[in-house]
DSSP file (Angstrom, degrees, kcal/mol; ACC not computed):
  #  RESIDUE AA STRUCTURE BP1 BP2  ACC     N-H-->O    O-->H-N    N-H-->O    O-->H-N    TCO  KAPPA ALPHA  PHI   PSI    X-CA   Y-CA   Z-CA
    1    1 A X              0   0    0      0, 0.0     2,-0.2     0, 0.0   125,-0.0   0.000 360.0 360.0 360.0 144.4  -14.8   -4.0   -6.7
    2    2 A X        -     0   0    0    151,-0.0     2,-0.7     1,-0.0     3,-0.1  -0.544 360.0-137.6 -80.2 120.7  -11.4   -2.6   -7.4
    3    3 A X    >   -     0   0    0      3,-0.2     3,-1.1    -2,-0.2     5,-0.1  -0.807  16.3-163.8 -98.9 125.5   -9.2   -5.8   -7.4
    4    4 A X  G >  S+     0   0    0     -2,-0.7     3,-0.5     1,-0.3    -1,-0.2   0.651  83.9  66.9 -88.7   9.2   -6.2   -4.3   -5.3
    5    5 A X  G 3  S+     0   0    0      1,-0.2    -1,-0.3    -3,-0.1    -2,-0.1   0.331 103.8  49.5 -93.6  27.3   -3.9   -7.2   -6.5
    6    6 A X  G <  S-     0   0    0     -3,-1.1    -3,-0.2     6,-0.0    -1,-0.2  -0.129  90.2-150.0-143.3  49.3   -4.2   -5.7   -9.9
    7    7 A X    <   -     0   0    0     -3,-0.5     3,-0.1     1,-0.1    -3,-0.1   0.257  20.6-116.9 -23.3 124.0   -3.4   -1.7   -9.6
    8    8 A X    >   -     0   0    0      1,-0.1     3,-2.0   117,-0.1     2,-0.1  -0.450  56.6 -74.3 -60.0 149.8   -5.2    0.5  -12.1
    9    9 A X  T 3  S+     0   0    0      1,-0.2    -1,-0.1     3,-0.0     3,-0.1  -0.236 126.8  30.5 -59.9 127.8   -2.4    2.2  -14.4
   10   10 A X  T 3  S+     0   0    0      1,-0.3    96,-0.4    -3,-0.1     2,-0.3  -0.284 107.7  94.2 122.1 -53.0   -0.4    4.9  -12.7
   11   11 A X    <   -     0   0    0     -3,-2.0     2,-0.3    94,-0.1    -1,-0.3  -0.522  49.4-172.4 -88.2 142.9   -1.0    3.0   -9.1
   12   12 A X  E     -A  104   0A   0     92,-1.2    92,-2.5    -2,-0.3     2,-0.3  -0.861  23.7-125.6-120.4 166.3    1.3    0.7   -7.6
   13   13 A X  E     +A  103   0A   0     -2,-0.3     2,-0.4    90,-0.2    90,-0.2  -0.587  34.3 166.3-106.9 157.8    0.1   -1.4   -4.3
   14   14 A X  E     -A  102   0A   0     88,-3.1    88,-2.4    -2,-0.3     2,-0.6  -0.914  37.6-116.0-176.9 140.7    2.3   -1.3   -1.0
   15   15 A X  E     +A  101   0A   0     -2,-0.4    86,-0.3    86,-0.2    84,-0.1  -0.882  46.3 168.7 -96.1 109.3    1.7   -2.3    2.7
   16   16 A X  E     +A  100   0A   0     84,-0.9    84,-1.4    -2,-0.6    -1,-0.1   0.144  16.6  62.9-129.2-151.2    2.0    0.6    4.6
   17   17 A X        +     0   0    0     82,-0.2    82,-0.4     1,-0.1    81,-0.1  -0.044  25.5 121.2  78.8-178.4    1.2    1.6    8.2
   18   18 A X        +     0   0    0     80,-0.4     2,-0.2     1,-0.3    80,-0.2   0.971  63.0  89.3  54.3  59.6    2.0    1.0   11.5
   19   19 A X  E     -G   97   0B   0     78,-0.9    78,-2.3    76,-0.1     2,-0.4  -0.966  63.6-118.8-171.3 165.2    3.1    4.2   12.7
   20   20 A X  E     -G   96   0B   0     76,-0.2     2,-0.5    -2,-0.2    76,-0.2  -0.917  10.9-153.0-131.6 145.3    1.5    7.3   14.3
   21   21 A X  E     -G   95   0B   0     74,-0.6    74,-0.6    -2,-0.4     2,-0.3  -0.933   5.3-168.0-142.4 137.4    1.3   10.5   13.4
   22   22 A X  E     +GH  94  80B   0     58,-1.3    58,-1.9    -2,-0.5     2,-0.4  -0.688  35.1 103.0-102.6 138.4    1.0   13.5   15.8
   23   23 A X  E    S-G   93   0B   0     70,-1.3    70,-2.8    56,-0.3    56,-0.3  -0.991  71.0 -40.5 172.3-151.6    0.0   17.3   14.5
   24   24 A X        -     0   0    0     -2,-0.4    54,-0.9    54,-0.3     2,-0.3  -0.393  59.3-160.6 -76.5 159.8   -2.8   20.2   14.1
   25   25 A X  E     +B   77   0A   0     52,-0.3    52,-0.3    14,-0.0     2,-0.2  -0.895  16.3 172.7-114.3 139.8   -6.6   18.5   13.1
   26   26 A X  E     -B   76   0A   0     50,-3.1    50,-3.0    -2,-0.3     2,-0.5  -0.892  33.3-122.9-156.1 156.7   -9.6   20.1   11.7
   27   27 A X  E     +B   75   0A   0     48,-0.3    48,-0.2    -2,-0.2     2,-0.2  -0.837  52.4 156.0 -68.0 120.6  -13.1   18.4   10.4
   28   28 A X  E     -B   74   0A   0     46,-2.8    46,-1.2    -2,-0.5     2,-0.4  -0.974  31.8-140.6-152.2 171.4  -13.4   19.5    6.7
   29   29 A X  E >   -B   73   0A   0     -2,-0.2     3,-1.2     1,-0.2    44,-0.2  -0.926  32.4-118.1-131.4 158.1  -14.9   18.7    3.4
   30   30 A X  G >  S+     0   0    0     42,-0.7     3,-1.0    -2,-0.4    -1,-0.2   0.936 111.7  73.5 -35.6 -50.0  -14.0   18.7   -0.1
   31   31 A X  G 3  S+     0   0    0      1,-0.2     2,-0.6    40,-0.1    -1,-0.2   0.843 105.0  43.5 -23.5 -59.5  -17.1   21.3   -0.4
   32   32 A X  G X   +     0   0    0     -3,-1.2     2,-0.8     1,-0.2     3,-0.7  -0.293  57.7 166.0-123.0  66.0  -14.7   23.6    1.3
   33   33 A X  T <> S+     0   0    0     -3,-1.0     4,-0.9    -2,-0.6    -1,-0.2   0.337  76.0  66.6 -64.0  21.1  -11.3   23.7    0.2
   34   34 A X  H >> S+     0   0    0     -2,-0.8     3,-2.7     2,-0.2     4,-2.4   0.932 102.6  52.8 -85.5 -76.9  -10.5   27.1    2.1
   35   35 A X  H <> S+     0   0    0     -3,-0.7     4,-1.4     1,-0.3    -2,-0.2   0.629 110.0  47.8 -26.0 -30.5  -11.0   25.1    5.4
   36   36 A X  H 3> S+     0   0    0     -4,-0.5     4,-2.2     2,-0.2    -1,-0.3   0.898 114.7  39.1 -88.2 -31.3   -8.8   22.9    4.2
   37   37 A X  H <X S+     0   0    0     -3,-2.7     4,-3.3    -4,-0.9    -2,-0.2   0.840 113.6  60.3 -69.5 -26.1   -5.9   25.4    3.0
   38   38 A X  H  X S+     0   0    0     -4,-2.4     4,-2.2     2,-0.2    -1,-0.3   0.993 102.5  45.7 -68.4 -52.9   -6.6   27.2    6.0
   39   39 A X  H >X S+     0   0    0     -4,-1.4     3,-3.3    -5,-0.3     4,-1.3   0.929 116.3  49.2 -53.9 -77.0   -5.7   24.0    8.3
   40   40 A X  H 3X S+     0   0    0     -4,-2.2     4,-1.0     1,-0.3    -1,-0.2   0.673 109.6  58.5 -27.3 -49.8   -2.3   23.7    5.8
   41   41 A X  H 3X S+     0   0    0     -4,-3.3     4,-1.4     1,-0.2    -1,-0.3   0.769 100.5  45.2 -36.7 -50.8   -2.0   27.4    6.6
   42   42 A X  H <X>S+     0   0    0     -3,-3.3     4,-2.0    -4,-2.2     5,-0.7   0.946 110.9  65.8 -82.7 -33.7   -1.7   27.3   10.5
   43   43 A X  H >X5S+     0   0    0     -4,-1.3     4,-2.0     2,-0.2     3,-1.3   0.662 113.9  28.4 -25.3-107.8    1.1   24.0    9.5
   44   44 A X  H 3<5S+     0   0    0     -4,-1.0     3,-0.4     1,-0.3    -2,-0.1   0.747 127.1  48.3 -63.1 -82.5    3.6   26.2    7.9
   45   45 A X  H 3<5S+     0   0    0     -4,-1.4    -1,-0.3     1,-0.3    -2,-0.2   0.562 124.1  27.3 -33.8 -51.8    2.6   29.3   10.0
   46   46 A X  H <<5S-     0   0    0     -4,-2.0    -1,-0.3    -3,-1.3    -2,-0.2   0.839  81.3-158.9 -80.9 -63.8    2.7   27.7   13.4
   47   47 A X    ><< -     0   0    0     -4,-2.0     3,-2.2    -5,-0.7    -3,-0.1   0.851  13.0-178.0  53.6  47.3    5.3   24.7   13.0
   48   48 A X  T 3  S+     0   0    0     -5,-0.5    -1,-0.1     1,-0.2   -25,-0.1   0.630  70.8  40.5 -43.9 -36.5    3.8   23.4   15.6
   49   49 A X  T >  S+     0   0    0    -27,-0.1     3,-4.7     2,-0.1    -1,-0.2   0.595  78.7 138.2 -84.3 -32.6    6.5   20.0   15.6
   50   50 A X  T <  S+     0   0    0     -3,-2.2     2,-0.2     1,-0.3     3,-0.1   0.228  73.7  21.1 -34.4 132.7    9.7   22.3   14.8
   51   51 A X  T 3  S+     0   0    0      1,-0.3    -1,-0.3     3,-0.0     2,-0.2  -0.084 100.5 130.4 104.8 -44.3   12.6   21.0   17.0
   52   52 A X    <   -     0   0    0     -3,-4.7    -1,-0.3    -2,-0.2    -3,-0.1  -0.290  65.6-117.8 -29.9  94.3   10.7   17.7   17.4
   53   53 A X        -     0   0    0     -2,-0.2    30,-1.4    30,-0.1     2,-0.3  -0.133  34.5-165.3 -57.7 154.8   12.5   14.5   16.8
   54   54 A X  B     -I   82   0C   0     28,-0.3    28,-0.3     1,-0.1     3,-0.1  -0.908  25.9-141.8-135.2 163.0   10.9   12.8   13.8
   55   55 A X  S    S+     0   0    0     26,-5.2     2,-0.5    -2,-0.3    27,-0.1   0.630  87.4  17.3 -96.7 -15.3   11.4    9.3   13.0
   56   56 A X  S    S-     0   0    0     25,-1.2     2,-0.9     2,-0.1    -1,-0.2  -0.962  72.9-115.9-154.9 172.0   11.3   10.3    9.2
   57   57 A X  S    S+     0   0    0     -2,-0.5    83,-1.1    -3,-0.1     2,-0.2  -0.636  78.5  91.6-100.7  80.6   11.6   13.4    6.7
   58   58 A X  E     -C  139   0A   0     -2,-0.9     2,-0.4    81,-0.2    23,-0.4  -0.958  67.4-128.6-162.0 153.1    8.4   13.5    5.3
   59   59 A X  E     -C  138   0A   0     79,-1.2    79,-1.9    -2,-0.2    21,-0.3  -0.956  28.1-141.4 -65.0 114.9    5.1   15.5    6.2
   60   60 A X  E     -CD 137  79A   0     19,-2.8    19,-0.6    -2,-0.4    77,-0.2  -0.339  22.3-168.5-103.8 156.5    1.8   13.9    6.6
   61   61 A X  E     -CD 136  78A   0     75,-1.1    75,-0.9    17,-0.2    17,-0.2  -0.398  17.1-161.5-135.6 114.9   -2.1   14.3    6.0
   62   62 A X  E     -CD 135  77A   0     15,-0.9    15,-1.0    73,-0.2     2,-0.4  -0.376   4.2-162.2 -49.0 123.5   -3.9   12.0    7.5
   63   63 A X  E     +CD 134  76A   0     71,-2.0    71,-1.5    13,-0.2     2,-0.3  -0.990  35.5 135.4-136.7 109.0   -7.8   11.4    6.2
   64   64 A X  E     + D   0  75A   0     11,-2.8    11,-2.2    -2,-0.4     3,-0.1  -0.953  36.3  53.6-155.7-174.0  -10.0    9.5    8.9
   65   65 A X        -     0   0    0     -2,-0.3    10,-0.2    67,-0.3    -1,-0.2   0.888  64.1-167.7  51.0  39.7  -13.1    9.7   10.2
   66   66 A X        -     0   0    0      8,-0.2     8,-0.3    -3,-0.1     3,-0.1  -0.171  20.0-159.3 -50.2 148.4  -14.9    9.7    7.5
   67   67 A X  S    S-     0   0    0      6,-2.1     2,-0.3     2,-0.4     6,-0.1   0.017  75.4 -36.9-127.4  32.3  -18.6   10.7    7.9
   68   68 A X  S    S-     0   0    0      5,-0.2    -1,-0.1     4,-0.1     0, 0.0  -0.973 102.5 -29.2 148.7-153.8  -19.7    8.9    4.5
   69   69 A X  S >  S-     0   0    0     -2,-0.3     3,-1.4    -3,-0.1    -2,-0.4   0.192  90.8 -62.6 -98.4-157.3  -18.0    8.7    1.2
   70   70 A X  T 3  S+     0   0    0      1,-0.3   -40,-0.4    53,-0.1    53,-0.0   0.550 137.8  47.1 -90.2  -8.5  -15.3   11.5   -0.4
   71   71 A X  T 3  S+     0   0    0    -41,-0.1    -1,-0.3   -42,-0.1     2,-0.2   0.320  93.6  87.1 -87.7   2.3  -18.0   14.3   -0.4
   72   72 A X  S <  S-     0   0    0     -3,-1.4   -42,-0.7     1,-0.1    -4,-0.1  -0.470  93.6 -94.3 -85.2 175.7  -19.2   13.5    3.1
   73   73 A X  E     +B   29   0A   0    -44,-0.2    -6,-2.1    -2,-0.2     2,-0.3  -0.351  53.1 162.8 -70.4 161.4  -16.9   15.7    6.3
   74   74 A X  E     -B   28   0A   0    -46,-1.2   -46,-2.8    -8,-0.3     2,-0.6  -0.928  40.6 -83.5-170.7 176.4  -14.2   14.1    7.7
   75   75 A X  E     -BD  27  64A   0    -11,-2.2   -11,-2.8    -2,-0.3     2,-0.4  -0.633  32.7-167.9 -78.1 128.2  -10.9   14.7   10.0
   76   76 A X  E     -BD  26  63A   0    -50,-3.0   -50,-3.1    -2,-0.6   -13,-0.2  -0.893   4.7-169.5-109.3 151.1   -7.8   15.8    8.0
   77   77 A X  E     -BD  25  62A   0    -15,-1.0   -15,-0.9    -2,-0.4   -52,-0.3  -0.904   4.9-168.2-172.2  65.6   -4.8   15.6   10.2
   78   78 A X  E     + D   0  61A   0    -54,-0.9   -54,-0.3    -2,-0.2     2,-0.3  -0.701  41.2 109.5 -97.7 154.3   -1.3   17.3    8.8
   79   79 A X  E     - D   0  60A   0    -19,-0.6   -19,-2.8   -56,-0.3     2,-0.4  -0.956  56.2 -89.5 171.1-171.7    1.4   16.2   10.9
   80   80 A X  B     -H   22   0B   0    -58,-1.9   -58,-1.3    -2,-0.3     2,-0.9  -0.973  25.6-114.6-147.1 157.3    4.5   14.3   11.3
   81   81 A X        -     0   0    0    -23,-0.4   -26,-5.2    -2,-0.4   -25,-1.2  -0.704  43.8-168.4 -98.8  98.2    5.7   11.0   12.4
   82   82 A X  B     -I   54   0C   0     -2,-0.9     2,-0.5   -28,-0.3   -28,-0.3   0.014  34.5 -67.9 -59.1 175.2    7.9   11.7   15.7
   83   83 A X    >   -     0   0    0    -30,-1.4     3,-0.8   -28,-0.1    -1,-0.1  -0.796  65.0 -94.4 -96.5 121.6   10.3    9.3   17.7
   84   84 A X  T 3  S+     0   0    0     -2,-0.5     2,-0.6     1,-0.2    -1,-0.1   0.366 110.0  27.3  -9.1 161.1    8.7    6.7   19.3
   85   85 A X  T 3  S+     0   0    0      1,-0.2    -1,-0.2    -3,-0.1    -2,-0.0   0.123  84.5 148.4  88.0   5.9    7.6    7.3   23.3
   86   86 A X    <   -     0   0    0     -3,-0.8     2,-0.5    -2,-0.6    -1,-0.2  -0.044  59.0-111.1 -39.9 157.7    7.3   11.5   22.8
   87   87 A X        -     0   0    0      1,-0.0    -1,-0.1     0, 0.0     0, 0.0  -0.861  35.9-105.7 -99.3 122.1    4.8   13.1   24.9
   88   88 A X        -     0   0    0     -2,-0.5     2,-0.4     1,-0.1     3,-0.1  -0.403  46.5-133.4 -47.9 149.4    1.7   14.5   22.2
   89   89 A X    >   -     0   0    0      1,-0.2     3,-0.8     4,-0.1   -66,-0.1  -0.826  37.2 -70.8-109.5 156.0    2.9   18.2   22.7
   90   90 A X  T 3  S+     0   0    0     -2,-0.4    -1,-0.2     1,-0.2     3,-0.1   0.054 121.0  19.9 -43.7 144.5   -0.4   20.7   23.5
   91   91 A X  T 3  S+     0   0    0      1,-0.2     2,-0.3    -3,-0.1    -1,-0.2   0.867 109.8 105.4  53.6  33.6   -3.1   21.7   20.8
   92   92 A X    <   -     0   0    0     -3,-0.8     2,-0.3   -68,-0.1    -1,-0.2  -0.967  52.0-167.0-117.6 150.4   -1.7   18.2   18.9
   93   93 A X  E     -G   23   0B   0    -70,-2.8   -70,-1.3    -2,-0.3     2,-0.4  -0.861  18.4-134.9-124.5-174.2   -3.5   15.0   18.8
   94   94 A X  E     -G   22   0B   0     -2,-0.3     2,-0.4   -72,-0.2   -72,-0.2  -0.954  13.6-149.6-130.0 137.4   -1.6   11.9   17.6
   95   95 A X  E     -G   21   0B   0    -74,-0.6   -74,-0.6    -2,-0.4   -76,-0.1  -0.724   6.0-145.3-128.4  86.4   -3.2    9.3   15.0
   96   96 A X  E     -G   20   0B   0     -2,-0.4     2,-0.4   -76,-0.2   -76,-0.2  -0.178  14.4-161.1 -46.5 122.6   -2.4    5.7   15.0
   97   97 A X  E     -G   19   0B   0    -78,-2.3   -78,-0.9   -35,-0.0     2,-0.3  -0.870  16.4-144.6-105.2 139.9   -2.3    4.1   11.0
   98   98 A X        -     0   0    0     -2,-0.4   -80,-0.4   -80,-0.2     2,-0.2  -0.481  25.9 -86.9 -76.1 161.8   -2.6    0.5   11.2
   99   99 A X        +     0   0    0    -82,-0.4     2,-0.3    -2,-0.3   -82,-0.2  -0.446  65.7 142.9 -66.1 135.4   -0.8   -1.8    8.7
  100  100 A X  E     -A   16   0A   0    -84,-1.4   -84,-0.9    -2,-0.2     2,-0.3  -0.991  54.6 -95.6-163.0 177.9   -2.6   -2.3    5.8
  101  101 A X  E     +A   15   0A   0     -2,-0.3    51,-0.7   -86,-0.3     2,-0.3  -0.857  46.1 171.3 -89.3 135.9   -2.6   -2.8    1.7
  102  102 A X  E     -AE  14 151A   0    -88,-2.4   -88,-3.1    -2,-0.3     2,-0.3  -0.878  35.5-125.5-133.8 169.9   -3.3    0.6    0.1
  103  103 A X  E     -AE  13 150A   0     47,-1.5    47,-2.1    -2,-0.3     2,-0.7  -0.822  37.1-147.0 -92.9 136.7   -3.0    1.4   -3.8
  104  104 A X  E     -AE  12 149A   0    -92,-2.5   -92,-1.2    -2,-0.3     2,-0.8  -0.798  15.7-166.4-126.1 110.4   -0.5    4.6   -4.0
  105  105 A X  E     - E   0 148A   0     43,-1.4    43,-1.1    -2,-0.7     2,-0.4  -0.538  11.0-147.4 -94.7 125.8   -0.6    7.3   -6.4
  106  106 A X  E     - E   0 147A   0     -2,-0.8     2,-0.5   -96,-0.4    41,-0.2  -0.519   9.6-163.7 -91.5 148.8    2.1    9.5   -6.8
  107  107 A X  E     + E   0 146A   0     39,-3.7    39,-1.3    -2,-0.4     2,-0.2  -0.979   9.9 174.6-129.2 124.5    1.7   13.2   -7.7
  108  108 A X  E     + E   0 145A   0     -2,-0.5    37,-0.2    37,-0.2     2,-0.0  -0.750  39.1  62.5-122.6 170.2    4.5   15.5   -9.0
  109  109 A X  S    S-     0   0    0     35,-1.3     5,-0.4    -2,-0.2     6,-0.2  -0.075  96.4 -16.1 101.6 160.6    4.0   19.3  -10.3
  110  110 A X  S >> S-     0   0    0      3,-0.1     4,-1.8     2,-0.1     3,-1.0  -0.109  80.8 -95.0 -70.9 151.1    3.0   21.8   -8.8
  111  111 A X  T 34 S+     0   0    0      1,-0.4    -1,-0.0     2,-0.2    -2,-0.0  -0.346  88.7  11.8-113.9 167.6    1.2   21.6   -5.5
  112  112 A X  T 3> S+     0   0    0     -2,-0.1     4,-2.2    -3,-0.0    -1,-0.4  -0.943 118.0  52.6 -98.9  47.1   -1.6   21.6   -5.0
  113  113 A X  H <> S+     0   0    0     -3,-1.0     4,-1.0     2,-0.2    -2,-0.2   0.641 107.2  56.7 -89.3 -16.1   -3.3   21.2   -7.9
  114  114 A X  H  X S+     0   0    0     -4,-1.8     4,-1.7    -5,-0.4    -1,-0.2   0.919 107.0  52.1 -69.5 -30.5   -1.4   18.2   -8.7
  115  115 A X  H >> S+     0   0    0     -6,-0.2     3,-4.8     1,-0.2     4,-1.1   0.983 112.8  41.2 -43.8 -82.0   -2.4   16.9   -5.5
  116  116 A X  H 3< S+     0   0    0     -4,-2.2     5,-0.2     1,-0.3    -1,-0.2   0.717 109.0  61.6 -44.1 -21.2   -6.1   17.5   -6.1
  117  117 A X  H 3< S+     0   0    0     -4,-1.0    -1,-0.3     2,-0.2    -2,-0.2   0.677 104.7  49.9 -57.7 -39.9   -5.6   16.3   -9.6
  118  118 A X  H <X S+     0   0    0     -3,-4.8     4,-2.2    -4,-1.7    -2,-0.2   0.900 110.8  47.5 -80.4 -35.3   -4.6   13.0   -8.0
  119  119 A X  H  X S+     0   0    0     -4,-1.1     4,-0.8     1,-0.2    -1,-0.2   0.396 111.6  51.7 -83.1  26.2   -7.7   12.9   -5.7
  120  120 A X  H  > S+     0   0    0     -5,-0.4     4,-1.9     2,-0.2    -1,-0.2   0.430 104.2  56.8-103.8 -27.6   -9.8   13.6   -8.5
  121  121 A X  H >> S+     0   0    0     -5,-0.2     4,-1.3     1,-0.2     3,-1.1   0.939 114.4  38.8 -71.8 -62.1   -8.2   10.9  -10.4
  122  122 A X  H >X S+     0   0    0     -4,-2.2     4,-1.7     1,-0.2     3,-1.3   0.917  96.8  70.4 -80.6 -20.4   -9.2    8.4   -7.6
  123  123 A X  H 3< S+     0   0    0     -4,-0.8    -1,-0.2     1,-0.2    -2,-0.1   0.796 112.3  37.3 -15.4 -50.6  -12.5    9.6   -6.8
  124  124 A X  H << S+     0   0    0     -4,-1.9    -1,-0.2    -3,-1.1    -2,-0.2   0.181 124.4  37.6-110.4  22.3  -13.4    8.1  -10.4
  125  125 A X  H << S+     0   0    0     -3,-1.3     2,-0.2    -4,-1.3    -2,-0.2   0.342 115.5  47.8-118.5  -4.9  -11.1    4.9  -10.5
  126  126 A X     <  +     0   0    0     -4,-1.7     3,-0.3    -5,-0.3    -1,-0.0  -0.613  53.3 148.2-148.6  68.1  -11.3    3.6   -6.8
  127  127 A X        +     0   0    0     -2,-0.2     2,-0.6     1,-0.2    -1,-0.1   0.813  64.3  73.0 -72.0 -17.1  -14.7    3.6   -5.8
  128  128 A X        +     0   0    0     -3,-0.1    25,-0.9    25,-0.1    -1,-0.2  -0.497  67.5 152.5 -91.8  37.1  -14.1    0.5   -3.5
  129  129 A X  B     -J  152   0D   0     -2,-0.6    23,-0.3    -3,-0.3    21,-0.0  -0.362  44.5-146.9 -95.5 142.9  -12.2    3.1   -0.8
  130  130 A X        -     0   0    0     21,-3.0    22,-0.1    -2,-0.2    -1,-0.1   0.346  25.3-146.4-107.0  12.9  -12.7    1.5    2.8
  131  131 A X        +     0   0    0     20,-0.5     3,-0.1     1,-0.2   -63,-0.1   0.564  66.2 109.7  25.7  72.2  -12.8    5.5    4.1
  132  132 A X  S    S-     0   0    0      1,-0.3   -67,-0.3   -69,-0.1    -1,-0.2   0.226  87.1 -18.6-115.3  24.2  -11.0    4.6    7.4
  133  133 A X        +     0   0    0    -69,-0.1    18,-0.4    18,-0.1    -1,-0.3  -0.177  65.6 159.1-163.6 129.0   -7.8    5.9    7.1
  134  134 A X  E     -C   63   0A   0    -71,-1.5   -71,-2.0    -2,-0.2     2,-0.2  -0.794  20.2-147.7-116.5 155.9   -5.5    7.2    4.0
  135  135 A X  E     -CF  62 149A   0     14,-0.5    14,-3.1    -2,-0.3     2,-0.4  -0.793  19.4-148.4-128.5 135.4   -2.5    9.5    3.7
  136  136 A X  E     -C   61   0A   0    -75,-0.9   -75,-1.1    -2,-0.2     2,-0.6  -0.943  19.0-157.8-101.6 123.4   -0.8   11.7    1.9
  137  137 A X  E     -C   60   0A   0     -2,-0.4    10,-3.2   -77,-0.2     2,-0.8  -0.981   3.3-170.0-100.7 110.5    3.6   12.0    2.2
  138  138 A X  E     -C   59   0A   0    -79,-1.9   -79,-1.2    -2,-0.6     2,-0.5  -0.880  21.6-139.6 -83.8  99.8    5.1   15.0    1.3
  139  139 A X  E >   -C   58   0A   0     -2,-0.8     3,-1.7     3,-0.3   -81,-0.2  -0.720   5.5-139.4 -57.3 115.0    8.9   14.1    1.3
  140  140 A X  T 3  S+     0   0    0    -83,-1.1     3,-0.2    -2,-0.5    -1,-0.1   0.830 108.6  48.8 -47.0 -76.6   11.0   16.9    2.8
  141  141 A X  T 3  S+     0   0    0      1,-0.3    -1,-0.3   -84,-0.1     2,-0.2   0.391 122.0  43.3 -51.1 -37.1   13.8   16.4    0.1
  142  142 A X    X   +     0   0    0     -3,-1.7     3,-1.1     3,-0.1    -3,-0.3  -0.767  62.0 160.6 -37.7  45.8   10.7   16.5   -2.4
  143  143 A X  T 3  S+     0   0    0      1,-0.3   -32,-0.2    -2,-0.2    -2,-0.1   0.304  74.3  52.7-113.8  18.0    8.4   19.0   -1.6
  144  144 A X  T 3  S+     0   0    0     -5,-0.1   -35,-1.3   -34,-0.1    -1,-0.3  -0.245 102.0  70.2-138.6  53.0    6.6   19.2   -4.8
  145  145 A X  E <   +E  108   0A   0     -3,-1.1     2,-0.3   -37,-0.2   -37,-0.2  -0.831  58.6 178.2-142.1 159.4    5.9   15.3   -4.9
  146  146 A X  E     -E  107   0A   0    -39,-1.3   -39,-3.7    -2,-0.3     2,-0.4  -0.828  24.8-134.9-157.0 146.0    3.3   13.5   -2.4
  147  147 A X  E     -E  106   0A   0    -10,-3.2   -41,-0.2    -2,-0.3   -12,-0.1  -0.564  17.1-143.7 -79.4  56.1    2.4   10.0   -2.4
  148  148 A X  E     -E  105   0A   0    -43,-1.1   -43,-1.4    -2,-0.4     2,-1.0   0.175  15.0-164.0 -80.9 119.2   -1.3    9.4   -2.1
  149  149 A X  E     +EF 104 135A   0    -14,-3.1   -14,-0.5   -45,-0.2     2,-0.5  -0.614  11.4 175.4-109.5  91.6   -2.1    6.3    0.0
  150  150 A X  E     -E  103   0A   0    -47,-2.1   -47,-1.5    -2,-1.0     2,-0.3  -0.806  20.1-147.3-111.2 134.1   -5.6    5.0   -0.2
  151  151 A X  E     -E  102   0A   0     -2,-0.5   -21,-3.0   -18,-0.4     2,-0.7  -0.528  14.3-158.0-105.5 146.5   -6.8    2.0    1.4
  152  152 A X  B     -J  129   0D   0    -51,-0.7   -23,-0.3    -2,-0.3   -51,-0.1  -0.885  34.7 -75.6-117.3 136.6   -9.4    0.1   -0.4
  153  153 A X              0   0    0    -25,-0.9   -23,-0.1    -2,-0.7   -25,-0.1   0.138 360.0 360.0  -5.3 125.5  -12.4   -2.8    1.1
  154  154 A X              0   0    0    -24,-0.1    -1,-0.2    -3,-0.0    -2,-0.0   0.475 360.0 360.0-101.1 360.0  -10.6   -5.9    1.8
């Protein structure tokens, strides 16, 4: 087991959560990263949020619903964290994070193969993943950085 009061080098640990984030959904798997670029696709294309207060400057993707470990399907979720008591706007769903400890790797360079570079990284260093919820933040002000937030078995 991955002891998470002891970060592998590169991760640092931070108690995250407790916030919701509303935008487009699809079921996809690693197997098929066009599904997934495609979902990214209608984001930028769509903007679904634009005009939307947001409680922060950052971009999400949300990883839940896992249907087994990081080669099994699950929901990815890209979206953003509005101000509190909004009404979900149509063809969005809204995804409640709990508070939790995750280990967080940060990824710079260009995207997104640094991204994928990072989940590659943890795939084979964090086997001990509790695959209900993790995150990605893309900082607006950043937009060729994301934070990778993975929660590990308590």
């Amino acid at each position: 087991m991955t002891d998470i009061a002891t970060p592998p080098p590169g991760f640092s640990r931070r108690r995250s959560g407790g916030f919701a984030v509303t935008g487009l959904a699809a079921i996809v798997s690693n197997d098929d990263p066009n599904a997934i670029g495609a979902l990214w696709g209608r984001w930028f294309a769509e903007r679904p949020l634009e005009g939307q207060p947001c409680a922060d400057a950052a971009t999400y993707a949300v990883y839940d619903r896992y249907q087994g470990d990081h080669s099994a399907p699950f929901r990815l979720t890209i979206g953003r964290v509005l101000v509190p008591g909004l009404a979900v706007p149509d063809g969005l769903i809204r995804i409640d994070l709990a508070a939790a400890d995750f280990l967080v790797l940060r990824t710079a360079g260009s995207q997104p193969a640094a991204l994928a570079a990072g989940w590659a990284r943890i795939w084979q260093t964090l086997p001990d993943r509790a695959f209900r919820a993790d995150f990605d933040r893309w900082p607006d002000a950043e937009p060729n950085r994301a934070d990778i937030h993975v929660e590990l078995r308590a």
